[in-house]
N, C-alpha and C positions, 0 to 999 in steps of 0.2 A: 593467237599471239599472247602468251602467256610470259609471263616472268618470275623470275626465281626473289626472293626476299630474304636477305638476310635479316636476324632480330638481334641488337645486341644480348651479351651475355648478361647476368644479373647477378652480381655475389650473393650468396647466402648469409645472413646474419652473424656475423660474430658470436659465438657460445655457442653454439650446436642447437640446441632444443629450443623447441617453439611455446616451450612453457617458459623458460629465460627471457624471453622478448616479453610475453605475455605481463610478468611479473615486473619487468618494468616499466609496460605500459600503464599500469595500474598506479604505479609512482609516481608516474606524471601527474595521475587525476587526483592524485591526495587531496589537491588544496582545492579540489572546484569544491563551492559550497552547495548542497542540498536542500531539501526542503524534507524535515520529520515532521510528522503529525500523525496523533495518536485519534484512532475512530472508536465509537464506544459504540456504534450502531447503526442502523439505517431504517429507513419507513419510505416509505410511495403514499402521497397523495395530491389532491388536483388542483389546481392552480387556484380554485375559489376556495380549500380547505387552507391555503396557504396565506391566500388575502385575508384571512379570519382569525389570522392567528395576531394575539393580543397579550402584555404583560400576564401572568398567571398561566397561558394555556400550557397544556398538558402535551407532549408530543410523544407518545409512545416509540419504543425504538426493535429491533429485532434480536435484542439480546435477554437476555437473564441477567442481572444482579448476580455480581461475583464472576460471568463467566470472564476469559480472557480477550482482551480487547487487540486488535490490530495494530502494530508500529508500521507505517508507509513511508516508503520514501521517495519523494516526488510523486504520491500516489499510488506508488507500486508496494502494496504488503510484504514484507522481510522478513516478520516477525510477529509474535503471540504474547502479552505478557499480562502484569495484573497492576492497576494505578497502584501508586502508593501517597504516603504526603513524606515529604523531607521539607524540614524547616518551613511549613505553610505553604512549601510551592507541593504541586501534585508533580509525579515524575512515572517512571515507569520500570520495572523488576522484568525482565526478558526472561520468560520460561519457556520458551521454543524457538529456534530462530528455523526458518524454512528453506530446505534446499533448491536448488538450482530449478527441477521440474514442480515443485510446489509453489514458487515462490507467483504470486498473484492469484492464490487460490483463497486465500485468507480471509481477503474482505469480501463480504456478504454483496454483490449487484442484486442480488433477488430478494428484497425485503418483503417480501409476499409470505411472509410464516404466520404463524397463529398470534404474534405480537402486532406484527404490522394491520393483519385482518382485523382484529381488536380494537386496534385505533380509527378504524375505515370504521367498524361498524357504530362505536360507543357514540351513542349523541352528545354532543356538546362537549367533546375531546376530539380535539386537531392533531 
């Protein structure tokens, strides 16, 4: 005993192309606010390297001096650039921004390099 279903029909978007809708969607989200923050590095260690950290400690990071640091947005990597100072504030010069399939490759989760190892091994540097 089966029966037949009709679905209604559904119009199609006004403007033809699905990049048109897309592009307005995007207009909508103009005004939601984000979250930017600039990462200069990353390190791994253990919860009691952590309780030990004290004014002066030294916290070794997985970067070089000079390299380019990550811009995230809401934690997601966008972008590559180099700090700068403007009028005493620090700010940021964009020399890469990242595409589509790049884009959350930037920041380092593996801070297991020869900076981070460094830090793990140096006594009396957290």
């Amino acid at each position: 005993m089966s029966q037949e279903i009709q679905l209604p029909a559904f119009d199609r978007p006004v403007g033809g192309s699905a990049r048109s809708v897309h592009n307005n969607d995007l207009g909508r989200l103009s005004d939601v606010p984000v979250e930017l923050a600039v990462e200069i590095g990353r390190t791994r260690m253990t919860v009691g390297e952590t309780l030990e950290l004290r004014p002066g400690s030294i916290v070794v990071l997985n970067r070089m001096a000079g390299e380019p640091v990550d811009l995230l947005v809401n934690g997601t990597p966008i972008a590559h650039g180099e700090v700068v100072v403007i009028d005493e504030e620090f700010g940021l010069r964009i020399t890469d921004v990242l595409g589509g399939d790049n884009a959350g490759e930037g920041a380092s989760d593996d801070a297991s390099d020869g900076a981070a190892d460094a830090a793990a091994e140096a006594p009396g540097t957290v």
